[in-house]
N, C-alpha and C positions, 0 to 999 in steps of 0.2 A: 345629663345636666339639664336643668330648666333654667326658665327665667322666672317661674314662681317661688321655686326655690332660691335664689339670687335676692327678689324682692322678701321671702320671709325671712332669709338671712340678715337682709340689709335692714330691715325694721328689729328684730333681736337684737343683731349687735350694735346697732344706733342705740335701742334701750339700754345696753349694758356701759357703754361707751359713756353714753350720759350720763349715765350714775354714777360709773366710776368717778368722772370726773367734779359732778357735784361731790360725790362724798370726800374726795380728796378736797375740797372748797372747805365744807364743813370741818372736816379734821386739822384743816390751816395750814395742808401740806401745798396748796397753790392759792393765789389771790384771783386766778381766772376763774371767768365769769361767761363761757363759751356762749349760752344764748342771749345774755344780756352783750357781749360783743355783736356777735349779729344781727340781733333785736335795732341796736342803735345805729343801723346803718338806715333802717326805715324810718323811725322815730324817736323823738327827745324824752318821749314820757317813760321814765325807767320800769315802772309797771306796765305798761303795753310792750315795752322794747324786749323785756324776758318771752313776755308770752308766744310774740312775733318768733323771739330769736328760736324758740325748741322746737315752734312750726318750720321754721328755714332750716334748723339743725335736723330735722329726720326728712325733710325731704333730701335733703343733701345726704343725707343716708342711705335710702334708696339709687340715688343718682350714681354713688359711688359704689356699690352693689352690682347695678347695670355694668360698669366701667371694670370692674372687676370679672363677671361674667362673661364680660366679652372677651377679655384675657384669658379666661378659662377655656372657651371656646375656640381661641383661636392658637393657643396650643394645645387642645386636645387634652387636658389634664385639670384636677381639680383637688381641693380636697383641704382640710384643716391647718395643714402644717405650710402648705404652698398660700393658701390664704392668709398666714403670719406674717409669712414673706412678704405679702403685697399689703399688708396691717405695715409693717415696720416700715418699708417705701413709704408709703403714705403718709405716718409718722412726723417721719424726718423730714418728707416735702411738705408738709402741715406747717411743722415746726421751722424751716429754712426761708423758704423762698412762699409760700401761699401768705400764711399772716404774718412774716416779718418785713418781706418786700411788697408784693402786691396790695394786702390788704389795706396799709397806711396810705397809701396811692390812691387806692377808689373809697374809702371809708371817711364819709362829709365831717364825721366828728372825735376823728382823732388825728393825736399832735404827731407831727415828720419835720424833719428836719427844715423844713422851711416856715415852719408855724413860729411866725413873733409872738413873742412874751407875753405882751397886752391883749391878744385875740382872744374870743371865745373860750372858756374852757372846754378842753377835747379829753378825749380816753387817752388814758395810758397807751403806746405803742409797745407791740409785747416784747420787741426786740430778738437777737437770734436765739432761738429753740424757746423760744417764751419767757426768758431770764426772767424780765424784768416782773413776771407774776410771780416770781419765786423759784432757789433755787432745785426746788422740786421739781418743779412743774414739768423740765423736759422728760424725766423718768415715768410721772404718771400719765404724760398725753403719751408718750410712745406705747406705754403698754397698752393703755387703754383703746388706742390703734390697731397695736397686735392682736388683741381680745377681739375685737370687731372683725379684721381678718380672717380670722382663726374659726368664727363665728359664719361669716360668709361663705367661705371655702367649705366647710362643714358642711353646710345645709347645701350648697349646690353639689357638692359629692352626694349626700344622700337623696336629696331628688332623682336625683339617677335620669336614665333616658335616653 
């Protein structure tokens, strides 16, 4: 196992991840908008806020590559199918508890159940498993998860070491 295998893992399946998920945007199978959500945590301008967002989305790809490596590491095992496993974890705490609870929390421009009427226009809050971007979306962020997984576990099993 390496850690540079880990990091070209986590930049692949970030690449793939992302695309999956725009192309399911495109095809109109989800309304999310994964780096324009992130993008607009730094900025209002919706064309800087994408740009932003795909820089914070593959660093955050890397990050979670490291996190998964160390997983790797620290049970002594690796490899494609075990990285599904922690693709689908991911997933579902993506989809659960990261952007339906935390993220409306610390995110300056989107609506939570405390937001009056009259305030600001804010984002859509994605709600559980991302409903409210459509009811696709939980199918293609989870696979699109396990793809990433699958991808990381991969290239850290063949790094070898």
């Amino acid at each position: 196992m390496s850690v540079w295998g880990a990091l070209a893992g986590g930049l692949a399946g970030t690449l793939v991840l992302t695309t999956a998920l725009r192309t399911a945007s495109e095809l109109k199978l989800t309304r999310m908008d994964l780096p324009f959500l992130l993008g607009t945590v730094f900025t209002e301008d919706r064309l800087h806020a994408k740009a932003v967002g795909y820089g914070v989305h593959f660093v955050f790809g890397l990050v979670f590559a490291l996190v998964y490596y160390a997983v790797f590491l620290a049970i002594g095992e690796s490899g494609w199918w075990l990285g599904a496993v922690f693709g689908l974890a991911h997933g579902l705490f993506a989809g659960t508890a990261l952007v339906n609870v935390l993220l409306p929390v610390v995110h300056p421009r989107m609506a939570n159940p405390a937001t009056a009427a009259g305030s600001t226009p804010l984002l859509e809050p994605p709600g559980f498993m991302l409903l409210n971007y459509g009811r696709s979306t939980p199918a293609v962020t989870v696979a699109a998860h396990v793809a990433y997984g699958a991808i990381v576990g991969g290239f850290v099993s063949l790094a070898g070491g």
